[in-house]
NUFI-870638 format. One record per atom (N, C-alpha, C, O): residue number from 1; y, x negated, z. Coordinates in steps of 0.02 Angstrom, whole numbers. Each point is the difference from the previous one (the first is absolute). Layout:
N
SITE    i   north    east      up
SITE  NUM       Y       X       Z
...
% end
This chain:
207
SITE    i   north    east      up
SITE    1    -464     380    -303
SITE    1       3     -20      70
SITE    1       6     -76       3
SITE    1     -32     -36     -38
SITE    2      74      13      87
SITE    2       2     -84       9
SITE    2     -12     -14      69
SITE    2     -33      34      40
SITE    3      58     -80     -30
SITE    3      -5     -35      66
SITE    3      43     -63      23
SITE    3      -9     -58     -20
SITE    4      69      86      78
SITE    4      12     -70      11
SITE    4      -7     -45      53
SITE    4       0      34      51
SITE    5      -9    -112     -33
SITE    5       3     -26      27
SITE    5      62     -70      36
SITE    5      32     -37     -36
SITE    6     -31      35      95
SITE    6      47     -40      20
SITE    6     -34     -55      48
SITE    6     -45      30      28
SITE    7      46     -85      -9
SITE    7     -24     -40      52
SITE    7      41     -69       0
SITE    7      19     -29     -51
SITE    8      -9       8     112
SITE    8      -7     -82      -6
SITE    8     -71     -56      -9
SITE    8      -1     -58     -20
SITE    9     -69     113      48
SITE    9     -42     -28       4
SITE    9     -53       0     -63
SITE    9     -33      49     -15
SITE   10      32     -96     -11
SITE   10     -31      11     -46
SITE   10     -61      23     -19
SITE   10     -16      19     -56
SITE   11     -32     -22     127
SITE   11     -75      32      15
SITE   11      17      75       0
SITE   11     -40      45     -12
SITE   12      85     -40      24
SITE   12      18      68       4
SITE   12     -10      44     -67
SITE   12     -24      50     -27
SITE   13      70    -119      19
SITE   13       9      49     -90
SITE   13     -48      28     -40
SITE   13      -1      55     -27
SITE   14     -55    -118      24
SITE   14     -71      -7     -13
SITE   14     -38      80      17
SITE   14     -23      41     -39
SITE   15      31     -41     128
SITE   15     -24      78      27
SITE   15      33      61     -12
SITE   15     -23      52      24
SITE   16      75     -51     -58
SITE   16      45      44     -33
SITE   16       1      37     -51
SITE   16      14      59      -9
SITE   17     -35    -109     -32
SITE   17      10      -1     -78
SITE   17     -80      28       4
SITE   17      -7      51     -34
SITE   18     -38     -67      59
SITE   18     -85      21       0
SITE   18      14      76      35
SITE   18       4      43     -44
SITE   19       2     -26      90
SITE   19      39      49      27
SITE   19      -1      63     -27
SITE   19     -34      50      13
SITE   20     101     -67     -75
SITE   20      37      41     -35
SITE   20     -25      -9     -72
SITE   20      30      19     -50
SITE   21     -78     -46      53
SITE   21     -29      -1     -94
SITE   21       4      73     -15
SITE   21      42      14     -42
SITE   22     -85      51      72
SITE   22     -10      38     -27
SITE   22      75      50     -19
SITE   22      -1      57     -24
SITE   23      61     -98      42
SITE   23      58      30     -41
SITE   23     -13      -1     -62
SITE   23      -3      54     -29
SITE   24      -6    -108      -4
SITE   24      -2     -19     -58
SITE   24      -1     -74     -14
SITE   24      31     -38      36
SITE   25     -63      18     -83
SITE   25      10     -76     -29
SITE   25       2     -19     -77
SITE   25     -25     -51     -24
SITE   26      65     109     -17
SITE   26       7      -4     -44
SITE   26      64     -61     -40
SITE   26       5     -21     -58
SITE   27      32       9     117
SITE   27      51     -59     -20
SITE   27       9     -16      94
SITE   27     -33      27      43
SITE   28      83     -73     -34
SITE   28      11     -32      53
SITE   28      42     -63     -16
SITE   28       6     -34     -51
SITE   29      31      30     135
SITE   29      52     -57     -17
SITE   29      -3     -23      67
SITE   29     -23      37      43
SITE   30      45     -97     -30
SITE   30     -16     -61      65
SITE   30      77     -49       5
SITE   30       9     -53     -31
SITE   31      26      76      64
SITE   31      50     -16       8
SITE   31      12     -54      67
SITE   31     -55      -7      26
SITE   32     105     -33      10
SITE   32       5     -37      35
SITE   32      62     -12      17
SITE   32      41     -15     -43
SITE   33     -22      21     117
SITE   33      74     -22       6
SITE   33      -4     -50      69
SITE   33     -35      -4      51
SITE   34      95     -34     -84
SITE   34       6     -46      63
SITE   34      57      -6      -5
SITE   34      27       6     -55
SITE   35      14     -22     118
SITE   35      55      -3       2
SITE   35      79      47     -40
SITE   35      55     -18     -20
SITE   36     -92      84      26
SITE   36      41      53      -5
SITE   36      -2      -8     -94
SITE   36      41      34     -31
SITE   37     -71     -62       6
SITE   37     -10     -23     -77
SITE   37     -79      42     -30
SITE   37     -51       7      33
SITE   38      60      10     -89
SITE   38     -64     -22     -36
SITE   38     -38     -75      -8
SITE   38      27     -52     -17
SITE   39     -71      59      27
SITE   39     -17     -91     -20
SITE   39     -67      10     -52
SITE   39     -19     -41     -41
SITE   40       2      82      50
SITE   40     -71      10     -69
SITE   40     -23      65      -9
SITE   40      -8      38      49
SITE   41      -6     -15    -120
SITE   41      -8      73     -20
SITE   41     -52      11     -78
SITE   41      -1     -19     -59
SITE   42     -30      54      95
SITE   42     -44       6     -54
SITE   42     -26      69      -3
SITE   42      -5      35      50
SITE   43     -12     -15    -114
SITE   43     -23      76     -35
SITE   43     -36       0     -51
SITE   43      23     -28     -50
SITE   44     -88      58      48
SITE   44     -30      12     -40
SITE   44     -33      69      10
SITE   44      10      38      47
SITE   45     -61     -26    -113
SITE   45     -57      51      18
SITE   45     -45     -17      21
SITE   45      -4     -60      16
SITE   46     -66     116      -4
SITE   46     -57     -16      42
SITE   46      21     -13      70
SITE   46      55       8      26
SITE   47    -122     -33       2
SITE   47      -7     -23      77
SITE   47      50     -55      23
SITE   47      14     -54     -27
SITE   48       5      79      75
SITE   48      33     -46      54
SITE   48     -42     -72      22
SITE   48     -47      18      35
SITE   49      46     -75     -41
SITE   49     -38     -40       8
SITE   49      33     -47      47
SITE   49      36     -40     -31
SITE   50     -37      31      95
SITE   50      64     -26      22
SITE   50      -4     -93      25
SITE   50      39     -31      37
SITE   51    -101       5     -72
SITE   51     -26     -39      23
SITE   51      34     -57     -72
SITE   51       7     -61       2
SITE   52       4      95     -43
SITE   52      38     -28     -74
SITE   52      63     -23      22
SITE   52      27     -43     -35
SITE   53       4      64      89
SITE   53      78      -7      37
SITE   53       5     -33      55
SITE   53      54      -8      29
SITE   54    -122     -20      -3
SITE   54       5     -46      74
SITE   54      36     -77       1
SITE   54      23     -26      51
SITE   55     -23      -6    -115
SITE   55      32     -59      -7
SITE   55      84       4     -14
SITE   55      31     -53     -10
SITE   56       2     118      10
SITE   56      53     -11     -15
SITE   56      45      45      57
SITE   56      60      16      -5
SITE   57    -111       2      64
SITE   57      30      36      76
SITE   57     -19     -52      56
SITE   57     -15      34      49
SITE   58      13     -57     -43
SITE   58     -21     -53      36
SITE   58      51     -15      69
SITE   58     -14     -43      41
SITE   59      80      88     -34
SITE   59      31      11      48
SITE   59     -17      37      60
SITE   59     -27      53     -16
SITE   60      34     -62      83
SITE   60       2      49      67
SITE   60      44      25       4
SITE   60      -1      19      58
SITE   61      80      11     -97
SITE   61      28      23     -14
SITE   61      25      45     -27
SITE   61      54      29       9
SITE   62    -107     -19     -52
SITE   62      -9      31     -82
SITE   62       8      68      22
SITE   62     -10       5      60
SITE   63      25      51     -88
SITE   63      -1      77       9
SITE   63     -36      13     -52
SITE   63      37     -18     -45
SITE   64    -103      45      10
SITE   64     -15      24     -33
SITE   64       3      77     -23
SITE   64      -4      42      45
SITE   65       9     -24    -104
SITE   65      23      70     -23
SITE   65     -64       6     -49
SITE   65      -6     -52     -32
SITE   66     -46     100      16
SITE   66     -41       0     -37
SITE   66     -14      96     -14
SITE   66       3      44      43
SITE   67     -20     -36    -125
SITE   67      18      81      -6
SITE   67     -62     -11     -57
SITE   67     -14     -39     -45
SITE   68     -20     110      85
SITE   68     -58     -10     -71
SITE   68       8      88     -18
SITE   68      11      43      42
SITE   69     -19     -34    -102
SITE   69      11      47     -27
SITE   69     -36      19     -60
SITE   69     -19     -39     -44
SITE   70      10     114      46
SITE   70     -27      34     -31
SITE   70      60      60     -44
SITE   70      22      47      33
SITE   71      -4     -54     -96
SITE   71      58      55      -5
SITE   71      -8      57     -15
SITE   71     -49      22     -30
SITE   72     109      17      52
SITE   72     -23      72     -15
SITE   72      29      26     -46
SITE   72     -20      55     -20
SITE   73      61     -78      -2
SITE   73      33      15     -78
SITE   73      15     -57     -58
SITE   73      12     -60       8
SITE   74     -16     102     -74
SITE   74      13     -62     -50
SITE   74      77     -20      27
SITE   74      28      31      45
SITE   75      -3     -76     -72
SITE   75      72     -60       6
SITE   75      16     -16     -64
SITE   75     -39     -22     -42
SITE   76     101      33      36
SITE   76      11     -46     -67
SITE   76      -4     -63       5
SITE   76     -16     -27     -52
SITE   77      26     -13     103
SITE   77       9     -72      17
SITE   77     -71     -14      53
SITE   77     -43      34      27
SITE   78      62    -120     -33
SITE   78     -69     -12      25
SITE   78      26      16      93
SITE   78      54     -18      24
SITE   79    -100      51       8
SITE   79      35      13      78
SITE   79     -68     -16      36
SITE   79     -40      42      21
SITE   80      35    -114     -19
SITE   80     -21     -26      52
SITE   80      35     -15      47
SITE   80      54     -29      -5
SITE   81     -87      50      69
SITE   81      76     -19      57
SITE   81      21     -46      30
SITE   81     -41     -11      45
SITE   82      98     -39     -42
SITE   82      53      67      40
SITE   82      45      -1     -65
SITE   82       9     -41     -45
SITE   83      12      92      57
SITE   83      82       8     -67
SITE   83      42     -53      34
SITE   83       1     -14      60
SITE   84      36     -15    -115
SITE   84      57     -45      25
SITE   84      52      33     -48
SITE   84      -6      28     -54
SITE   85      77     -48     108
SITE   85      43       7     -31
SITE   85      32     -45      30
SITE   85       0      10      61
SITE   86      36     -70     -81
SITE   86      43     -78      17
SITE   86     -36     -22      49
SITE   86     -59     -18      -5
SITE   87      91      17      53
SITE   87     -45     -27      63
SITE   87     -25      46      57
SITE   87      -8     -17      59
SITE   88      -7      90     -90
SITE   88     -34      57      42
SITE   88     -62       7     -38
SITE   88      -7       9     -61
SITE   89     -53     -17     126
SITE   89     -69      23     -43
SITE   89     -23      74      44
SITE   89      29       2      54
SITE   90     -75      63     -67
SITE   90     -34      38      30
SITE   90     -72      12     -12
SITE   90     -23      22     -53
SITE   91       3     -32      84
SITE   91    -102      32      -3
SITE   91      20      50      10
SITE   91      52       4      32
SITE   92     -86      58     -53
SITE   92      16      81       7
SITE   92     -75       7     -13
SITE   92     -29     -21     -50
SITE   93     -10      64     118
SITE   93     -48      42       0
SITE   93      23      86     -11
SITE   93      41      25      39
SITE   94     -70      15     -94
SITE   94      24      60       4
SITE   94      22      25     -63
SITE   94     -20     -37     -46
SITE   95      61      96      22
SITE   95      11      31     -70
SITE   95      58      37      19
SITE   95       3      42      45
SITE   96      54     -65     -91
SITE   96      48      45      21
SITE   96       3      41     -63
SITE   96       0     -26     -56
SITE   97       5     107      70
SITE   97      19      58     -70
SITE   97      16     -15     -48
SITE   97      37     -48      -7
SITE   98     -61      84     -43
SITE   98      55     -18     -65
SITE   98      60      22      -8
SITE   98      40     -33     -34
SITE   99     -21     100      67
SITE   99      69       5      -3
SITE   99      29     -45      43
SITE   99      58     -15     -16
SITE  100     -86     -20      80
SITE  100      65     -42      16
SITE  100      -9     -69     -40
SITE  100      32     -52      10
SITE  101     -71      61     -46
SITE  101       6     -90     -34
SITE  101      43      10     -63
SITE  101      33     -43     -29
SITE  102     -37     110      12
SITE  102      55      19     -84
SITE  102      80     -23      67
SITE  102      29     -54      -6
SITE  103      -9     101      57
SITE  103      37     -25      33
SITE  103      27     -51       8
SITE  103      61      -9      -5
SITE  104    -112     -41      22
SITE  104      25     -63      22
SITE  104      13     -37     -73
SITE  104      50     -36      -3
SITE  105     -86      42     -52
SITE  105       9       0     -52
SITE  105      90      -4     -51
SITE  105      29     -37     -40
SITE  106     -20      90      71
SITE  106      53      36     -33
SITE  106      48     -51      71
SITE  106      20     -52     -28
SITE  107      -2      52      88
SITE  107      57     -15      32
SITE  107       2     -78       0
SITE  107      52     -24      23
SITE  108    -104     -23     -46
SITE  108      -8     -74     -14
SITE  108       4     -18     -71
SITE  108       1     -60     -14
SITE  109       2     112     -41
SITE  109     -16     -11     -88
SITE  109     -27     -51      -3
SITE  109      22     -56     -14
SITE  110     -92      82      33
SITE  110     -77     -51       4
SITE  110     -17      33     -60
SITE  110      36      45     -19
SITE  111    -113     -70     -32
SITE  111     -35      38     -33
SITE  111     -82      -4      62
SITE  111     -53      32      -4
SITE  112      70     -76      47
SITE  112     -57     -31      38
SITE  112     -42      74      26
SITE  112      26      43      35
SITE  113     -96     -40     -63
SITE  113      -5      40      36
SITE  113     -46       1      55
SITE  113     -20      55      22
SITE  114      -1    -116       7
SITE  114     -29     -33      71
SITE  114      32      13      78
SITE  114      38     -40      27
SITE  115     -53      87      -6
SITE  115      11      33      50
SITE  115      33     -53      55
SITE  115      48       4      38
SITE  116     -81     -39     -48
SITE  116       7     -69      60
SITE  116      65     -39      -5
SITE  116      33     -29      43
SITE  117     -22      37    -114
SITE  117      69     -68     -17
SITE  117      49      74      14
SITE  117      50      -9      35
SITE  118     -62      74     -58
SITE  118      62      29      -3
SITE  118      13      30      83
SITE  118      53      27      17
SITE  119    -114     -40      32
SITE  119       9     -12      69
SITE  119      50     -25      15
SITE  119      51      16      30
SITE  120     -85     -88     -70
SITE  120      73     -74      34
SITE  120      50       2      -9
SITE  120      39     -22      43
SITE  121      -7      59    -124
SITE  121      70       6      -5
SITE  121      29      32      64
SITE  121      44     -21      38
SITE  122     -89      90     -35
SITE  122      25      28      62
SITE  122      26     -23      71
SITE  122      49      24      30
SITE  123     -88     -71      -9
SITE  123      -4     -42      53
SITE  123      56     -57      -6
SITE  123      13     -30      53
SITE  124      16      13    -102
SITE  124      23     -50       9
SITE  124      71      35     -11
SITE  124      48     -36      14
SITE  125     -36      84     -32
SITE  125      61      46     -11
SITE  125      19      25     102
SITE  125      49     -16      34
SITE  126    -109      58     -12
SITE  126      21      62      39
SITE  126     -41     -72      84
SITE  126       2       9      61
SITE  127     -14     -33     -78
SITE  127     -40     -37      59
SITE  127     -64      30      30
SITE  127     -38     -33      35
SITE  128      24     108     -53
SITE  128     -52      28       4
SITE  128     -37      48     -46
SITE  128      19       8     -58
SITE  129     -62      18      80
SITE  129     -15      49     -56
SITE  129      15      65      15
SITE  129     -21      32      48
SITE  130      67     -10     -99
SITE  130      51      57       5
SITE  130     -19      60     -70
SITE  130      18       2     -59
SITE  131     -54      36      94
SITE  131     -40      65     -72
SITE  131     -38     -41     -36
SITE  131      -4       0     -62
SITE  132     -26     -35     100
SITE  132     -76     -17     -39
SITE  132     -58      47      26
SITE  132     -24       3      57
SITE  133       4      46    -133
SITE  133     -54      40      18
SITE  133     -53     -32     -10
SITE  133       0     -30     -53
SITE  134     -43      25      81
SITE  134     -65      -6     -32
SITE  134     -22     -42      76
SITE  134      35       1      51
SITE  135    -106     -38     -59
SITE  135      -5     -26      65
SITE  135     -10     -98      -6
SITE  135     -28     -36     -42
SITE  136      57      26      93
SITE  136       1     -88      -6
SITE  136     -22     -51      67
SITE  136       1      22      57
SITE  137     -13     -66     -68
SITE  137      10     -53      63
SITE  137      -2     -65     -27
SITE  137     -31     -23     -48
SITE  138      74      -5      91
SITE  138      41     -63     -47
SITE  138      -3     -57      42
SITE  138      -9       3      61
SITE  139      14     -49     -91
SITE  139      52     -73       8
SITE  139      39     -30     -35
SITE  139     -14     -30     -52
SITE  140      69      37      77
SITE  140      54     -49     -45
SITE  140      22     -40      29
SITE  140      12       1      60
SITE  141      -3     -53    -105
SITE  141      23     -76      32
SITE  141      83       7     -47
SITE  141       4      13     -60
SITE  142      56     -27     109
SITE  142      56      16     -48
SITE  142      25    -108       7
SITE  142     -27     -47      28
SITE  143      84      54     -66
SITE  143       7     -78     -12
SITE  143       5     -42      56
SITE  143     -20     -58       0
SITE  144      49      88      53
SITE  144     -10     -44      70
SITE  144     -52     -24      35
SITE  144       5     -44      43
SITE  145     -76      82     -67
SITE  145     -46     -27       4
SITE  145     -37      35      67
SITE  145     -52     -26      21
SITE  146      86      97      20
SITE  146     -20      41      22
SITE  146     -50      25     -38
SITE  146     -11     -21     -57
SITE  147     -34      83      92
SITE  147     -46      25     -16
SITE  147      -1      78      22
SITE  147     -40      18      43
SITE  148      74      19     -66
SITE  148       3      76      10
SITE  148     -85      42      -3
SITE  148     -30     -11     -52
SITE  149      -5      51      99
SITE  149     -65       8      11
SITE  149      28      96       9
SITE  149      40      22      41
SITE  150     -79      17     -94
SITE  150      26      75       5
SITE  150     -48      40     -28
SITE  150     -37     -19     -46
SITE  151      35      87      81
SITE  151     -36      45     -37
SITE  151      22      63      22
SITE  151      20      12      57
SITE  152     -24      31    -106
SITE  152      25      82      11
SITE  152    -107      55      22
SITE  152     -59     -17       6
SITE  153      82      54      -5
SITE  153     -52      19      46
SITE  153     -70      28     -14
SITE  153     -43      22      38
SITE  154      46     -32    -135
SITE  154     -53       9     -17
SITE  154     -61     -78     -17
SITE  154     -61      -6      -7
SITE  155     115     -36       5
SITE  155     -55     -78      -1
SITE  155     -16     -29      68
SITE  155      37       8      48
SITE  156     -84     -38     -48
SITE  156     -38     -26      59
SITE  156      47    -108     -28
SITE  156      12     -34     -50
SITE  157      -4      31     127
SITE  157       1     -87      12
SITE  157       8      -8      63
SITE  157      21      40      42
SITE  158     -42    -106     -37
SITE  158     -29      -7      77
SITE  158      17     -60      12
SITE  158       2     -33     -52
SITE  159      15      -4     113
SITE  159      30     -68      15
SITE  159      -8      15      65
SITE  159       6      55      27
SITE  160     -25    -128       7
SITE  160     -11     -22      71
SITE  160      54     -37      26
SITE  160      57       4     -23
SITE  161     -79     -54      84
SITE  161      61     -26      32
SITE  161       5     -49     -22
SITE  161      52     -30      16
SITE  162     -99      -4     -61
SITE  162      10     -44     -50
SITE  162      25     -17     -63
SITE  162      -3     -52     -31
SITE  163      33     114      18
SITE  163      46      25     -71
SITE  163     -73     -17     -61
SITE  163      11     -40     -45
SITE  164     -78      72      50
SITE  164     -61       3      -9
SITE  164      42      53     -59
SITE  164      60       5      11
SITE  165     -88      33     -71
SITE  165      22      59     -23
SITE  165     -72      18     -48
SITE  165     -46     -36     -21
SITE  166      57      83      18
SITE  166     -51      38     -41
SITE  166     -24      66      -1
SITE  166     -14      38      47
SITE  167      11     -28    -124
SITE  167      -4      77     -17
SITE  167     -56      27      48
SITE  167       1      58      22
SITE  168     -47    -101     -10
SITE  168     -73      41      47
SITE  168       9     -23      59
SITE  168      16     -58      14
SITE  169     -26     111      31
SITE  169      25     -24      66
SITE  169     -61     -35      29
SITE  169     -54      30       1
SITE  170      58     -86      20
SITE  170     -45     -47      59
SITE  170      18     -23      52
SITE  170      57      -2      23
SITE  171    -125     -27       9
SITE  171      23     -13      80
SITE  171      62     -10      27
SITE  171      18     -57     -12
SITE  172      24      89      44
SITE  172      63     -41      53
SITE  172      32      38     -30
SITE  172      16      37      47
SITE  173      12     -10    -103
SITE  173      44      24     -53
SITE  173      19      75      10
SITE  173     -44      40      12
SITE  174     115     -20     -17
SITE  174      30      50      19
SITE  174      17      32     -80
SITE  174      -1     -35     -51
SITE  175      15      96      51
SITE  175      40      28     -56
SITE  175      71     -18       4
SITE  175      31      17      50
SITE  176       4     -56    -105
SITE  176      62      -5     -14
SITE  176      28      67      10
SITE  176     -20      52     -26
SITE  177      92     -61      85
SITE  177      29      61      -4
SITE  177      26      33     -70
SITE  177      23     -27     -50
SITE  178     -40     112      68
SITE  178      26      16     -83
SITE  178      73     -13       7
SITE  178      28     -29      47
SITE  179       4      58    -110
SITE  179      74       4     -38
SITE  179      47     -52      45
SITE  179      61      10      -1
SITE  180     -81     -54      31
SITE  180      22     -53      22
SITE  180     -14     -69     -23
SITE  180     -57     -20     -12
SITE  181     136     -32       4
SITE  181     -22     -48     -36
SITE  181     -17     -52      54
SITE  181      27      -4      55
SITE  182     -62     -24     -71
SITE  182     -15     -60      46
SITE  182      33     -71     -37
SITE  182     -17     -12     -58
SITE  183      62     -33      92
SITE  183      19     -61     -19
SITE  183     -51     -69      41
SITE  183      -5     -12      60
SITE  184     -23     -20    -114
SITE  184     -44     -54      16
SITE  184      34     -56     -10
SITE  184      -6     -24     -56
SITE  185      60     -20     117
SITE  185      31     -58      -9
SITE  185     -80     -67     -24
SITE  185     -48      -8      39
SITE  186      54     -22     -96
SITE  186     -58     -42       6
SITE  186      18     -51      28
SITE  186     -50     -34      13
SITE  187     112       5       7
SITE  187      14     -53      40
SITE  187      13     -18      80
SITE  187       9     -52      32
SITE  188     -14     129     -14
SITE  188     -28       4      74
SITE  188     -63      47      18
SITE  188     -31       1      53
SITE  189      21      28     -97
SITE  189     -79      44      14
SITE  189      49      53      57
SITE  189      -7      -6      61
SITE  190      31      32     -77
SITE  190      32      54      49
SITE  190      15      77     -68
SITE  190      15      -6     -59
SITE  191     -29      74     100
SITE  191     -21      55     -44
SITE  191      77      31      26
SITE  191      20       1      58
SITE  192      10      18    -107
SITE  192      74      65      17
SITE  192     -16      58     -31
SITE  192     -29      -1     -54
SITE  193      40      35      74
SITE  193      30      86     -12
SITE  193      46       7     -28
SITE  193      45      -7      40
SITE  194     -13      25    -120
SITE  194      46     -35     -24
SITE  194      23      67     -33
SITE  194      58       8     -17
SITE  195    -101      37       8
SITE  195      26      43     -46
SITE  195     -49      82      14
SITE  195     -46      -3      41
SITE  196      61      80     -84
SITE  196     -38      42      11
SITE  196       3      31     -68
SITE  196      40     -23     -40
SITE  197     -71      65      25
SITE  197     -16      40     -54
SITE  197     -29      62      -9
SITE  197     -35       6      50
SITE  198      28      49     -88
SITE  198     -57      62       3
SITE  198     -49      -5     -44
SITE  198      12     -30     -52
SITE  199     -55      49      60
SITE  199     -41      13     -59
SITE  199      12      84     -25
SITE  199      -3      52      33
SITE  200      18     -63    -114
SITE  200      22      60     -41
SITE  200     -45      52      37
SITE  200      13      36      49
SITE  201     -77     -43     -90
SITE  201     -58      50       5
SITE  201     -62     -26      35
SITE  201     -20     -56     -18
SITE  202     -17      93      72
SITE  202     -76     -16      29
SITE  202     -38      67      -4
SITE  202       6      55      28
SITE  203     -55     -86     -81
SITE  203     -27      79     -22
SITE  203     -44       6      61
SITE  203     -25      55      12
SITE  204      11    -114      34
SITE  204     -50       1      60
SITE  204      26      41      65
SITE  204     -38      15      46
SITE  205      91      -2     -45
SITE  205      48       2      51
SITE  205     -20      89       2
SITE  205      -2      37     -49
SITE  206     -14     -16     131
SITE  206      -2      70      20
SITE  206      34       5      69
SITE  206     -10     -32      52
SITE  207      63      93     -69
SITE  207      35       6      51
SITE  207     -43      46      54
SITE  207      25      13      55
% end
């Protein structure tokens, strides 16, 4: 289980990241964007400590991205998040199947077998997620420096009118619509409707 977070405010983040500890805090990463850019990134294991990172955010600008995680399967590679691929990163809360990761596997001739990076190939091929089984909720930041905000209908994420995000829902905070993508311009703070999707399987689902 993980957890992700989004804010401009950085107190926020602080109430976020405390929040959502009991996802997990077995690794974690503290990311920062300004101006449609990365500007500072960091990953390690253990606790989230976010007070180690206050001298180098120091912007009212700043978008922070922060993912603490607990994993649920071994990796051949180290998969602290987000997967990058050139100038596309994704945080992925969630587990997608093993048959669709041999899948994705086989139509990218990856050996990768990190659910999350073979997500992104996906994403950066189809613009959405197209027969991804298993269950997810995401952020991807693609090279323009947008911020794509999604989930299919078995993961929980939550965001306010403040583009606030997080796996545990708190005060003010709505459920991200499902199988719908949400586009986060970071240079006007304005939310689009950009895209749709199904989710394969919901073992929750009674007709």
């Amino acid at each position: 289980m993980c957890s992700i977070i989004g804010s401009y405010d950085i107190e926020m983040v602080k109430d976020l990241a405390k929040l959502n500890e009991y996802r997990g805090q077995h690794s974690h990463s503290f990311f920062v964007l300004l101006n449609n850019k990365v500007v500072y990134s960091h990953r390690d294991y253990g606790e989230l400590n976010i007070v180690d990172h206050l001298h180098k955010v120091d912007n009212d600008q700043n978008y922070y991205i922060v993912h603490q995680q607990a994993p649920t399967s071994l990796q051949v590679e180290d998969a602290i998040h987000p997967a990058q691929l050139g100038g596309h990163y994704l945080w992925h809360n969630g587990i997608i199947k093993n048959k669709c990761i041999k899948e994705l596997q086989s139509i990218y001739r990856t050996s990768t077998d990190w659910d999350t990076k073979l997500l992104l190939y996906s994403l950066i091929e189809n613009h959405k997620p197209i027969e991804i089984d298993g269950t997810f909720a995401c952020l991807w930041l693609d090279p323009t420096g947008d911020v794509y905000v999604f989930r299919n209908e078995i993961s929980p994420l939550f965001m306010d009118d403040n583009f606030n995000i997080s796996s545990t829902k708190f005060d003010g905070s709505h459920s991200v619509p499902v199988n719908t993508m949400l586009r986060i311009s970071m240079m006007n703070r304005m939310t689009q409707e950009v895209n749709t999707f199904k989710t394969i399987e919901n073992p929750y689902f009674f007709a």
